[in-house]
Structures are given as C-alpha cells and as structure tokens.
Wavefront OBJ file of the C-alpha trace (Angstrom):
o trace
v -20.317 -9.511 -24.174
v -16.634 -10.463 -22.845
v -15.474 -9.295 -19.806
v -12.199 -8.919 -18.387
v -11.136 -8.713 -14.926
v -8.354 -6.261 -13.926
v -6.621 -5.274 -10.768
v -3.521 -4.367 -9.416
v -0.672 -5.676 -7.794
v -1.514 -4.958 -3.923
v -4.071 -8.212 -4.416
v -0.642 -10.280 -4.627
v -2.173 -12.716 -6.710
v 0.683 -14.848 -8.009
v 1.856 -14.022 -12.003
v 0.543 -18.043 -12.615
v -2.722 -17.551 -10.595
v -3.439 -15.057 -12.535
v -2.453 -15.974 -15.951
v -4.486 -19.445 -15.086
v -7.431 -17.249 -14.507
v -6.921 -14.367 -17.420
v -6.497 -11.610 -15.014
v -4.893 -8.714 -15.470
v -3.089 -6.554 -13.502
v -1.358 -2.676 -13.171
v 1.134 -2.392 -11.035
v 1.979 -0.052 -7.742
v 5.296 1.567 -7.365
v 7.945 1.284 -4.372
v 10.772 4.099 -4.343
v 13.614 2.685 -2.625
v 17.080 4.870 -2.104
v 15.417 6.828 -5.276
v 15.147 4.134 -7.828
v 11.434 3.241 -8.840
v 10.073 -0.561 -8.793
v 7.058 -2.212 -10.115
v 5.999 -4.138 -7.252
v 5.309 -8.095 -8.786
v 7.504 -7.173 -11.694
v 10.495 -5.254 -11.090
v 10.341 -6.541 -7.146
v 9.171 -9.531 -4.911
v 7.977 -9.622 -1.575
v 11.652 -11.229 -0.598
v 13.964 -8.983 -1.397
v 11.762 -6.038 -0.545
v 12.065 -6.380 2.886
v 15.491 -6.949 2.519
v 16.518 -3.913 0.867
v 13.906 -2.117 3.519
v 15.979 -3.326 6.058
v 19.349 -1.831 4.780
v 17.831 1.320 4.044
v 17.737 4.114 5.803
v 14.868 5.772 4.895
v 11.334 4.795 4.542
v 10.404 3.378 1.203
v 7.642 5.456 -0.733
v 5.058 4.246 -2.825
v 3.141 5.298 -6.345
v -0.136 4.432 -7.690
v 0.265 3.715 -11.601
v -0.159 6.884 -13.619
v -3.362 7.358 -15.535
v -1.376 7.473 -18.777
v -0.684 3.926 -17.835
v -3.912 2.576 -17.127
v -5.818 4.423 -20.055
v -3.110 2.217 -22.167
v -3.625 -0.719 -20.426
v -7.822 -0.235 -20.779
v -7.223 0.581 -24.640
v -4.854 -2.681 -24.687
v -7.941 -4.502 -23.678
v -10.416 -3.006 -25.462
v -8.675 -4.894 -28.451
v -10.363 -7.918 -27.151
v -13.106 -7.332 -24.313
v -16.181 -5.148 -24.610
v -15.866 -4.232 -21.189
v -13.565 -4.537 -18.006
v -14.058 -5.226 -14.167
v -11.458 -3.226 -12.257
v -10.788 -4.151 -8.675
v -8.446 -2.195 -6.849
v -7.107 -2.051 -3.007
v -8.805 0.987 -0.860
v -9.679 4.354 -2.455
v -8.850 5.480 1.240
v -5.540 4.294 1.068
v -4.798 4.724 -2.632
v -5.813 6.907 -5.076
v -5.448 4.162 -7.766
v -9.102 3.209 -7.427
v -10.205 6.950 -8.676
v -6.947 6.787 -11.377
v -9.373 3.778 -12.788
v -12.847 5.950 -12.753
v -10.654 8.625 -14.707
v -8.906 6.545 -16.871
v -12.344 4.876 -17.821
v -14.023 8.158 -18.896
v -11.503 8.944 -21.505
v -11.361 5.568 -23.140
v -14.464 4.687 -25.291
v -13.521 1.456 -26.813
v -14.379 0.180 -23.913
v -16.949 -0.088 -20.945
v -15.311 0.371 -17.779
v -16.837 -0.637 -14.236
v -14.800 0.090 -11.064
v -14.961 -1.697 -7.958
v -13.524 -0.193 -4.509
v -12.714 -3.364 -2.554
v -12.265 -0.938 0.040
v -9.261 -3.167 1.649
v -6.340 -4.377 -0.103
v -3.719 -7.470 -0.257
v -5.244 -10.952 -0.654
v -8.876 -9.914 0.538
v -8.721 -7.599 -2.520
v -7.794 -11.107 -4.507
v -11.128 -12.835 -3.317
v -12.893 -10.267 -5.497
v -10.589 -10.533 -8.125
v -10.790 -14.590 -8.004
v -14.484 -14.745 -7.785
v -15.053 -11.751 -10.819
v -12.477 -13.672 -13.081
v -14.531 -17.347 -12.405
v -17.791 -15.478 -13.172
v -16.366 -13.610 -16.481
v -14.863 -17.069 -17.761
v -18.798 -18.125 -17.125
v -19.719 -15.246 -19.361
v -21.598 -13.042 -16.426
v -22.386 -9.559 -17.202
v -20.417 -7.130 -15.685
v -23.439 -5.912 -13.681
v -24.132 -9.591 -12.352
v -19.961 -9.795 -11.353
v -20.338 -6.330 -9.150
v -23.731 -7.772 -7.350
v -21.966 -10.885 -6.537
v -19.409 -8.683 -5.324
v -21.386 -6.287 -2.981
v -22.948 -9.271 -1.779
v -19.215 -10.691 -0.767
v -18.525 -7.496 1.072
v -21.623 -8.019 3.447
v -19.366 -11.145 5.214
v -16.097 -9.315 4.083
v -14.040 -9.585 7.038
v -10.176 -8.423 7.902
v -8.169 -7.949 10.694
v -4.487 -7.196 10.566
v -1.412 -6.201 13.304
v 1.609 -4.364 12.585
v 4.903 -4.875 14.891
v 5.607 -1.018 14.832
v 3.068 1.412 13.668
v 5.594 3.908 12.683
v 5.440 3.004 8.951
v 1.432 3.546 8.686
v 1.629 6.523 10.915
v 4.395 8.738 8.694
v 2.962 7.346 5.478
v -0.212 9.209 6.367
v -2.235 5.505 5.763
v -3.192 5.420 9.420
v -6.794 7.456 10.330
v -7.441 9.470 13.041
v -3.803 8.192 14.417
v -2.640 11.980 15.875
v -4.192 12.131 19.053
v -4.104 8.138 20.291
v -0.674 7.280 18.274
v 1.906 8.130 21.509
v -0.157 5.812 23.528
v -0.239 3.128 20.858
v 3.379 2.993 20.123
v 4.056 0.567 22.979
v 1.274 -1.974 22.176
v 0.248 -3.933 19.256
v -2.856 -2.818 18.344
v -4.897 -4.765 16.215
v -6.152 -2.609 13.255
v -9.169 -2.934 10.295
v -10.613 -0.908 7.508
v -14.082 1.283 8.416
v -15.030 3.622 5.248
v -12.132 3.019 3.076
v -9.881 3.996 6.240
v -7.310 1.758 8.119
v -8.248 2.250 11.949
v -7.409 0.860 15.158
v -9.868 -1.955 16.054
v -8.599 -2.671 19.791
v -5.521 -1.923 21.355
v -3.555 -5.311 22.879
v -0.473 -5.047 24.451
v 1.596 -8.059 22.886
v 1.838 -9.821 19.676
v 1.017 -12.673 21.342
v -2.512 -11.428 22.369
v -3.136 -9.694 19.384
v -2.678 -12.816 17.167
v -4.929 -14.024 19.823
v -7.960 -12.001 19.249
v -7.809 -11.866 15.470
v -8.208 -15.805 15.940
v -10.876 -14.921 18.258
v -13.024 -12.595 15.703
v -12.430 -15.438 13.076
v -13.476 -18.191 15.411
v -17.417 -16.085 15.962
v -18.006 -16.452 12.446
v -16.391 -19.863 12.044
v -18.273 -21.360 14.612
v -21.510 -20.937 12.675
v -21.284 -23.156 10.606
v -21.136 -21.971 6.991
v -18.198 -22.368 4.429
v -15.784 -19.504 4.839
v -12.673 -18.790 2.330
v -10.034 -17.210 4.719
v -6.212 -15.934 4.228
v -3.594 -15.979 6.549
v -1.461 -12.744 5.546
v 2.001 -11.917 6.518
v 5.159 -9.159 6.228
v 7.945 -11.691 5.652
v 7.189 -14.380 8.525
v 5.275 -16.981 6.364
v 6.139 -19.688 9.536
v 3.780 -17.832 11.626
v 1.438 -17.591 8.802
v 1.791 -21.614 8.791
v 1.755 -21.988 12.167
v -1.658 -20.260 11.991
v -3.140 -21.680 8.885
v -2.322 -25.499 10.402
v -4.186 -24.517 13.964
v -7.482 -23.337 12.144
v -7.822 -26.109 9.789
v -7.259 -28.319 12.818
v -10.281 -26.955 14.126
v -12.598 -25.996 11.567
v -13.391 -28.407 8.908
v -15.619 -25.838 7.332
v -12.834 -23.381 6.199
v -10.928 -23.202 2.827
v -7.669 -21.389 3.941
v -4.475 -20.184 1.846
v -1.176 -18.611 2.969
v -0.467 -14.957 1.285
v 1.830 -11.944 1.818
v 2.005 -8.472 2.341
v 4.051 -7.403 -0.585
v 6.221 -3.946 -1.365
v 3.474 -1.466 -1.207
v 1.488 -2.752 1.307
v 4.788 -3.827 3.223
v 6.074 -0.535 2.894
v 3.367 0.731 5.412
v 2.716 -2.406 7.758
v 6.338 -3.157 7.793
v 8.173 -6.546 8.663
v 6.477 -9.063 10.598
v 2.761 -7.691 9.851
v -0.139 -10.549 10.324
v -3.398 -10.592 8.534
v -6.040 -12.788 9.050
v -9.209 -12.240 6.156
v -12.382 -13.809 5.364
v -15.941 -14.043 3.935
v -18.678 -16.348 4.079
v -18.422 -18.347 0.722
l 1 2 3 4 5 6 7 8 9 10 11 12 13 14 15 16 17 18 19 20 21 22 23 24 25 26 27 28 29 30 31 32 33 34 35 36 37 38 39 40 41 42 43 44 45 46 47 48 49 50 51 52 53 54 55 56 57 58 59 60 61 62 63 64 65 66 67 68 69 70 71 72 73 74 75 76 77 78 79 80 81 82 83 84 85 86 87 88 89 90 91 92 93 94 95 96 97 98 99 100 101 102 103 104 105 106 107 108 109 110 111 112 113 114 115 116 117 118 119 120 121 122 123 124 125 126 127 128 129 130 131 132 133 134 135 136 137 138 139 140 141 142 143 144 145 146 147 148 149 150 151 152 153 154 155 156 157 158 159 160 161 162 163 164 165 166 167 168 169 170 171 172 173 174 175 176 177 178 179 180 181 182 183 184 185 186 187 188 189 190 191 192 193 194 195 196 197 198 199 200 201 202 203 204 205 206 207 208 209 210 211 212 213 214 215 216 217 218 219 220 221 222 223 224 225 226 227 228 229 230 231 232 233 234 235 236 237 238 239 240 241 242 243 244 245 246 247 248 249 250 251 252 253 254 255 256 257 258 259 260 261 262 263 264 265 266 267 268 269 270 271 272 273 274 275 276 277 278 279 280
C-alpha cells in the first residue's frame, strides 16, 4: 500500500521541506481589503503582516472548500491507495471536518484524518514524522499510532501582544467573562480540547516569555531527546534570541525557528511567540 501524507498550510512547512519529503498540502485563505489569498501560495508570512498593518480592518480567514479538497484527494488517488491528512485544530478550524467529508465522497481512495488538535509548526511535527514513516512504507494505521503516541508529550505554549485579534475572531474560548481583565496583561495561552485557552495570566512580555521557558525547562530537564520550535508573528530575532539560550543549555534538544503565518497571524497578530515540543 502507498501512503501519502497531506496537510495544510497553517503547519508552515516550507514549499522545499515539503517537496523534499512528498507532502502535500491545501491551503487556508486570508481576506484582506476583500481580495482572497492562498496563504503559502498567493501570500508569505512577510508581507502579510505588512499589508495587516496598513489595513484597517481585521483580516478574515477561509478553510479550503470541500470541492477543493475532494479534487485534491481524487488528484492523489491517481497514485496512493490511501492518504494521511493532518490538519491544525478542529476547534479552531473547520478544515479538519472539510477532510472527514471530503473523504466519504471519494472512493478511489482511503482517507484517514488526523486532528492535531493545535496548529502552526507543532501541526508540522506530525506531518514530518507521518511523511518519514510513509517513505518507510508504514501502514496508515501504524502512522496514526505513532501519532497518538506523539500527542501524549505534545506540548505548546504561545503569547499574543494584544488579544484583540483572537477575541473578535471568535478563536479565543471561554474569553467573555475574563477578556476586560486580560486586555492589560499578556497572558500566556494553550490548546485544552481542540480550544485555545488562557493558561496563566502574566503581566509583561517579558515574564510571559519567561514562563513558557519555564514549562519547557520541566520537561527538558529530564533528560530525554525533545524536538522543540521556537514560533513567532514577524519577530524571528526574538525567536533567535530564544532558540540560541536553550541550546546553550540543553544539549538534549533538537530546536528549529518557525512562524506564525497569514491565518494563524491573522488571529495572534504581530509579535506572537510560540514555544512547542514533544518528547522524541
């Protein structure tokens, strides 16, 4: 059996990543002043938060249309017998469930969907892993246990400069009655059941930044090899700055640099960090 790996575009996997590792992808949309943009093809990170900036209203996002992914899934039934589909939160997104529908009407191939019930680059660790495992010829059902058994040390922890963004874009749970008293801090926020939540709330950026480090260091400290991903809204140099200070201390971690691109970006806004990880 051959097995392909899909996913989309809020795992901001870069276009040579994933054409090094035959993944494929379907992309979100970001509306911006009306006009419609497929995030990692039509738009980059960059100039997304630049044309956020000069906007005046708030960008919207799309999931891709089921038309579109029951093409894509017959497009790949041409040469796979079955598909792995990761996609960001079904909490967040309804692209996730656009997959589980798409799948029932296409027959030519076997369709397995995986909630990675997160999104941006701790989405990609799924993705990475499934595509190594299908190039190894696993079964689909031996990619989704490895899987489940990567979200049992799944870890991610995130911080938004203003939560105004996740608040009026609806992605931010249980927000109405605590969301006047978090508008002056920077709380530091997580996923629980699909859901983004508030995790603690800090006062500064400073601190915040602070006690993602410290949730990372209680896992580091054990021991064990951990993949990790510094994640940021257009202010890679703190990403570095944070990347350089934990491999500096940890000799144990493999850790990358990625972003928070239009869709994601669109909610977290400009100058969002993420710190995520698992136990490898």
């Amino acid at each position: 059996m051959k097995t392909a790996v899909l996913t989309d575009s809020t795992a901001y996997i870069p276009e040579d990543l994933r054409n090094a590792h035959h993944i494929h992808m379907v992309p979100l949309n970001v509306i911006i002043n009306d006009e419609s943009y497929r995030e990692e093809i039509d738009i980059q990170a960059g100039e997304f938060y630049e044309m956020m900036r000069q906007s005046e209203e708030l960008p919207k996002t799309s999931q891709p249309s089921i038309g579109y992914v029951t093409e894509k899934l017959e497009e790949l039934s041409r040469d796979y017998d079955a598909v792995v589909a990761i996609h960001l939160s079904s909490g967040i997104s309804g692209t996730y469930q656009g997959t589980v529908t798409a799948g029932e009407m296409v027959e030519e191939i076997d369709v397995y969907p995986f909630d990675s019930e997160l999104s941006a680059m701790m989405q990609g660790f799924y993705v990475l892993e499934a595509a190594e495992m299908a190039d190894n010829g696993a079964t689909p059902e031996q990619i989704l246990s490895r899987l489940e058994e990567m979200k049992q040390t799944m870890r991610a922890y995130f911080m938004v400069d203003d939560l105004t963004n996740l608040y009026r874009g609806g992605r931010l749970s249980g927000a109405q009655k605590i969301f006047g008293s978090l508008l002056q801090v920077k709380p530091v926020l997580h996923f629980v059941d699909t859901k983004i939540v508030p995790f603690e709330k800090i006062r500064t950026r400073k601190k915040a930044v602070k006690r993602i480090l410290s949730l990372f260091e209680e896992d580091a400290e054990k021991g064990d090899t951990i993949k990790a991903s510094v994640i940021h809204g257009n202010c890679e140099a703190d990403a570095e700055e944070i990347k350089q200070d934990l491999e500096s201390r940890f000799p144990n971690i493999e850790i990358t640099i990625s972003y928070f691109g239009p869709v994601i970006g669109t909610h977290l806004g400009e100058g969002a960090l993420g710190l995520g990880w698992y136990k490898k």
